[in-house]
C-alpha positions in Angstrom: 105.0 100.5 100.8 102.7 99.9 97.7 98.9 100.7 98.5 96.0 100.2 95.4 92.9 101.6 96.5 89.7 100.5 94.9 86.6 102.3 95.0 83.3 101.6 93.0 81.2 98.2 92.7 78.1 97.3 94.6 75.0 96.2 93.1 73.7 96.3 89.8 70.2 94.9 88.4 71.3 93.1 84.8 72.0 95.1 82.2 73.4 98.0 84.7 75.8 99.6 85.1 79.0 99.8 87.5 82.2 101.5 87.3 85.8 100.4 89.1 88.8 102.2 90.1 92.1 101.5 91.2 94.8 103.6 92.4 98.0 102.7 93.7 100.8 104.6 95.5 103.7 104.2 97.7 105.9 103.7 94.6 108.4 105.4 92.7 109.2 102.7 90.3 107.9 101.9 86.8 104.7 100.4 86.8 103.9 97.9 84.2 100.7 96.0 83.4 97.4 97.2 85.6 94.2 95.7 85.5 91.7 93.7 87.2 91.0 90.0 88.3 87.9 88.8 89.8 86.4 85.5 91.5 82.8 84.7 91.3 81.3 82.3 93.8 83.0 78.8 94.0 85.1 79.5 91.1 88.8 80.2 90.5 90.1 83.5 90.0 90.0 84.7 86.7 91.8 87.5 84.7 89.5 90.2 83.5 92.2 92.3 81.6 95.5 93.9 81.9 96.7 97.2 80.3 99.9 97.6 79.5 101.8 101.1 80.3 101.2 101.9 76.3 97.8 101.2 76.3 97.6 98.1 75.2 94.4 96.0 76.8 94.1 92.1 76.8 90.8 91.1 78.2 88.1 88.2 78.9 86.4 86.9 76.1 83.4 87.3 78.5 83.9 91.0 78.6 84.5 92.2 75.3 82.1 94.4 74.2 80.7 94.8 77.3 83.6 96.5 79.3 85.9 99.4 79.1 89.3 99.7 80.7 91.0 103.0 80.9 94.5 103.9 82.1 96.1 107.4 83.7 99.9 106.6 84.0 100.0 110.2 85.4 97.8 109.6 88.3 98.7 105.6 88.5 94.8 104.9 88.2 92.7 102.1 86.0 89.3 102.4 85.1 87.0 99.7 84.3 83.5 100.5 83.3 81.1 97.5 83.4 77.9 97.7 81.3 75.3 95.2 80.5 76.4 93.2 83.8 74.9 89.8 83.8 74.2 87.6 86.6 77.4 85.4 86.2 79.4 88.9 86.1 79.1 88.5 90.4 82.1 87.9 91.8 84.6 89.7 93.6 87.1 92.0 91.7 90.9 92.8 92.5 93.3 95.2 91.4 96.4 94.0 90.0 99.3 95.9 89.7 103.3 95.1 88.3 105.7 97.3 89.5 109.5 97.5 89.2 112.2 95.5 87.2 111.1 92.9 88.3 107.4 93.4 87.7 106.4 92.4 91.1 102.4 91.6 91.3 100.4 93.7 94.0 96.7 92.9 94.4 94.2 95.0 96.1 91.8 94.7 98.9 88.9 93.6 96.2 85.6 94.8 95.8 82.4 93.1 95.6 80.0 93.5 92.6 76.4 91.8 92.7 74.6 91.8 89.7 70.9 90.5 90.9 67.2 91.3 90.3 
């Protein structure tokens, strides 16, 4: 059974600092696209960026420049370090994971990140 673990987020004053991690496991096929999601009060859930299993990252316009999204294949982890966090970065973030042939989505648990004075 596929698990993603999160860990990280919390609370940030703006222009902090947060870091994110997902791992998953419970697999043993190919996993494809990783990345993160998030939804911020009253809004609709939003794609903050996907890396591909070569590397390749397509993120947020509201990110860029601001965020940076690592990938271990070996250890089946993403990274996403969030710096000068704003205000409207609040929200909660998910993990999302494809995996298999099929490239079947798997979402995490989410983890809530407050950015606030």
């Amino acid at each position: 059974q596929v698990q993603l673990v999160e860990s990280g987020g919390g609370l940030a004053q703006p222009g902090g600092s947060l870091r994110l991690s997902c791992t998953a496991s419970g697999t043993s096929d190919s996993i494809h696209r990783m990345g993160w999601y998030r939804q911020g009060p009253g809004r609709q859930r939003e794609m903050v960026a996907l890396i591909s299993s070569d590397g390749i990252t397509n993120e947020a316009d509201s990110v860029k420049g601001r965020f940076i999204f690592s990938r271990d294949n070996g250890k089946n982890t993403v990274w996403m370090q969030m710096k000068s966090l704003k205000p409207e970065d609040t929200a909660v973030y998910y993990c999302y994971v494809e995996i298999g042939r099929m490239r079947n989505g798997y979402w995490g648990q989410g983890t809530q990140v407050t950015v606030s004075s």
